[in-house]
N, C-alpha and C positions, 0 to 999 in steps of 0.2 A: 485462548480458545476454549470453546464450552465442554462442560464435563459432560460423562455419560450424561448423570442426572438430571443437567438441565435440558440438553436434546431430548431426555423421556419427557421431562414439561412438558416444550413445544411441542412434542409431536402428539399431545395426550388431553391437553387441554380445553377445554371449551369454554367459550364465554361464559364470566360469573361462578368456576369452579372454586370450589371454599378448599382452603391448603387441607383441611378433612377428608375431603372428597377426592380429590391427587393423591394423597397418602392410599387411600384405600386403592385406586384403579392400579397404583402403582406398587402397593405391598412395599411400603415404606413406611419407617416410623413419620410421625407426624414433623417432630425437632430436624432430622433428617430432610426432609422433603422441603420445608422451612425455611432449612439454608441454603438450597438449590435456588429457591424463587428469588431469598434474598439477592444471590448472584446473577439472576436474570431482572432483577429491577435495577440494579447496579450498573449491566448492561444495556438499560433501556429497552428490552426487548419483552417485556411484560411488565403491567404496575398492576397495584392492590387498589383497591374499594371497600371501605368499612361497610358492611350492612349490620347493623346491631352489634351485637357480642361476635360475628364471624366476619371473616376478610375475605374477601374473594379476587380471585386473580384474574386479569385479564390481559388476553395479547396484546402488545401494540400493533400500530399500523405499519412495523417497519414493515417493507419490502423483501426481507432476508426470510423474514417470519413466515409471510404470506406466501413464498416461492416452497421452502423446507412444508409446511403443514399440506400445501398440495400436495409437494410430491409422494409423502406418506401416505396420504390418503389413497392414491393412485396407485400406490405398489406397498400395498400395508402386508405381505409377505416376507417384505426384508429391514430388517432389524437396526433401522438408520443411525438410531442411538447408540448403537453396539459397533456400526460399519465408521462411524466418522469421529470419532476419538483420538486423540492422539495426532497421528502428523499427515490424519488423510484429506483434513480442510485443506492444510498447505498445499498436498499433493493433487488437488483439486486444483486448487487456485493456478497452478499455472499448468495444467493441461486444459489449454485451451485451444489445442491444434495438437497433430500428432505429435508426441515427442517419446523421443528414447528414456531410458531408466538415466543414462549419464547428462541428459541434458537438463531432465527434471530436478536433480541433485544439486546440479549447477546453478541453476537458477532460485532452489528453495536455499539452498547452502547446508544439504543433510548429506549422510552418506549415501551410498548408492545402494546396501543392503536394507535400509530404511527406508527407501523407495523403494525397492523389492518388493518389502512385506506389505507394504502397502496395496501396492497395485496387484500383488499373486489375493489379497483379501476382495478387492473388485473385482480382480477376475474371476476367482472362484462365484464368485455370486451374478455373472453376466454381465457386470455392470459395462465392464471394457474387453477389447479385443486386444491383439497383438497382429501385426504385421510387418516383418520384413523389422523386426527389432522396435518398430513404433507404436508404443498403448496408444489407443482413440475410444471415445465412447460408443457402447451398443447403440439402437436404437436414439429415445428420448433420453437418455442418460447424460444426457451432456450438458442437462439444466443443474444438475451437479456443481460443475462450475461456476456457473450465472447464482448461486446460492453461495458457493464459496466467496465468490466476488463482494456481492451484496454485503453477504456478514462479515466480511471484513470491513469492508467501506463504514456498514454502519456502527463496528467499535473504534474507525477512525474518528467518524464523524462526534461520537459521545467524546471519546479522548479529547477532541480539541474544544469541545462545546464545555466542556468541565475546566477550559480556562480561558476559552475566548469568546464571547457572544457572540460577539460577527468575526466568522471566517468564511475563506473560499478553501477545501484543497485542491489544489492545482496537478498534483501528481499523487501518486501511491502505487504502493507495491503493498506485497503480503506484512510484513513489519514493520514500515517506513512510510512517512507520507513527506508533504512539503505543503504548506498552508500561506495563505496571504492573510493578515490579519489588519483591523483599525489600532488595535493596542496592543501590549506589550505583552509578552508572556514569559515567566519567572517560572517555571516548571520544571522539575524532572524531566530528561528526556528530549526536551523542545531547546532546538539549537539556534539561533539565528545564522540567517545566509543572507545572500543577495547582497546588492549593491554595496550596501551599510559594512557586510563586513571586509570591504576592500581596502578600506581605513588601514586594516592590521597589513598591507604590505603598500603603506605611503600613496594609496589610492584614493583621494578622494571628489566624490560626486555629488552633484545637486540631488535629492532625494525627494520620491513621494512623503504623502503620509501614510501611504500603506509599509506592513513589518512583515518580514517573509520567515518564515520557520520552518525548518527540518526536524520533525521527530522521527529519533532514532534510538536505539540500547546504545549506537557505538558512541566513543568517545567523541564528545565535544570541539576535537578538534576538528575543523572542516580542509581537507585538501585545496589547493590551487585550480586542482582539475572538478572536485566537487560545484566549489562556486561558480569555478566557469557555468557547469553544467543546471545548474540551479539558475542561474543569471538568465538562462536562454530557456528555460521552464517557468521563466517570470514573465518576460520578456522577447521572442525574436527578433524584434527592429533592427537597424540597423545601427542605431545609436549604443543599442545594448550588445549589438558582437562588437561594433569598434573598443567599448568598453575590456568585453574578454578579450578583443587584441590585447589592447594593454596589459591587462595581466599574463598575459601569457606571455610577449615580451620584456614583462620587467622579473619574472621568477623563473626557477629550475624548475619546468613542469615534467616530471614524469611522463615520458610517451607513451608508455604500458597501462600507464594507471590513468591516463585521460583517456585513452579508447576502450578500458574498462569499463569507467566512467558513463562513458558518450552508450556503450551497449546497453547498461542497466538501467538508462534514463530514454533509451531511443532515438538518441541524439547523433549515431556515427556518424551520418552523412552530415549532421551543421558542422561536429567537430573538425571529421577532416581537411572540410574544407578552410578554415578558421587556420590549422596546420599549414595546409596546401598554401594558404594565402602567405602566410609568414616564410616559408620555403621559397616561394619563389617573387618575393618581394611584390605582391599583389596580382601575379599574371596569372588570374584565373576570373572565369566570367559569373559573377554574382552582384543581381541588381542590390544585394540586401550586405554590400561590403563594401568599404569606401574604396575610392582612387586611392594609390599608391602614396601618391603624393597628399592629399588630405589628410591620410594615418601618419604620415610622417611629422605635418604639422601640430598633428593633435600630440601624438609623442613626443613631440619636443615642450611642447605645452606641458606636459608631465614630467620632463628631464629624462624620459625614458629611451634610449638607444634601438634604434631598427634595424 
């Protein structure tokens, strides 16, 4: 997430500024200010221009850029640079509807006094209300988030473009994303999922040539309930849940941790049903899940028991 320094960049910058000219508006040394932009061409979110002996900085065309430089402009009385440090992008990022202090927590994975401080810093500044235990935005305040959003997407986007030229992400969250990719990625971070890795519990499938990846911090190993869940964020057909039937019949899936799963992906209603169907031997009405009898086939086709 960006430091003070680079938010003062963005928020200060004008086309063709010489790191000279920043240093001065910003009362920062030259080396200082230097290595800020360097962290902002890194992120894609400004590059330089030789002009003679001086460099000049200029924004890009992201979309995160261009939403943060309005809103400044528009309310150049509060101290943006100062207010979104630290864990208020996070805390942005998912109030995107009323939400309580324990539900925001939940969902960023911080504490709840860490949200506190956060949202008592918006509020003190109008930025949000409180009602009936739920922060919402004041006014136009709630392009906040649609900013949060963006600039996350767009160090998703730089992250996967620094190892794959052509990708799609398919999902994302604030830390995590899930990409479709043409080739292979050997990265830090970038897990393989989907189909491919059903291999690892005696599963296997005819395959595109597309490679599906999870970047994440957590460890590499991917859950039963993960892939399910990644499988149908690739995929909903009907070929591709008979598929998570299978897995889900042939291993010990966690029921805690797949409708964990199924909430942090948005997936509960395919899950339970996927569940529901295995529970009561197919009697449930979905055009998008085979006959009883078809899954059976297909699991004996696998040696897999129903």
């Amino acid at each position: 997430m960006p430091r003070r320094i680079e938010l003062e960049v963005l928020a200060t910058i004008d086309r063709g500024d010489t790191i000279s000219e920043l240093a001065t508006k910003l009362d920062h040394s030259e080396s200082y200010l230097s290595r800020g932009v360097g962290d902002l061409v890194e992120k894609g979110l400004v590059y330089t221009e030789r002009d003679g002996r001086r460099k000049r900085v200029v924004p890009s065309d992201s979309r995160a850029v261009e939403l943060y430089q309005d809103f400044v402009r528009q309310h150049s009385h509060i101290d943006f640079p100062e207010l979104l440090t630290g864990k208020a992008l996070q805390v942005l990022y998912f109030l995107d509807e009323p939400r309580t202090v324990a539900e925001i927590a939940e969902q960023s994975d911080n504490y709840r006094n860490t949200v506190n401080r956060v949202l008592k810093r918006f509020r003190d500044r109008g930025l949000v209300g409180v009602d009936d235990g739920r922060y919402d935005f004041n006014a136009d305040f709630d392009r906040l988030h649609k900013f949060a959003r963006q600039f996350t997407h767009h160090l998703h986007r730089q992250r996967l473009e620094a190892v794959a030229s052509k990708g799609t992400i398919l999902w994302e969250n604030y830390d995590e994303f899930l990409a479709q990719t043409e080739t292979e990625i050997d990265a830090n971070g970038f897990h393989e999922t989907g189909l491919s890795r059903f291999a690892a519990f005696d599963l296997q499938f005819l395959l595109t040539d597309h490679r599906y990846y999870v970047y994440s911090d957590e460890p590499d190993t991917l859950s039963p309930a993960e892939l399910c869940c990644h499988t149908l964020l690739v995929d909903d057909s009907s070929r591709y849940r008979s598929y998570c039937l299978l897995l889900l019949s042939h291993v010990n899936v966690d029921e805690d941790d797949i409708r964990t799963q199924a909430t942090k992906y948005d997936l509960e209603d395919e899950i339970i049903a996927l569940l529901r169907y295995l529970e009561t031997h197919g009697d449930v009405t979905d055009d998008r899940l085979p006959e009883w009898d078809e899954f059976q086939k297909l699991a004996a086709e696998y040696e897999i028991e129903t």
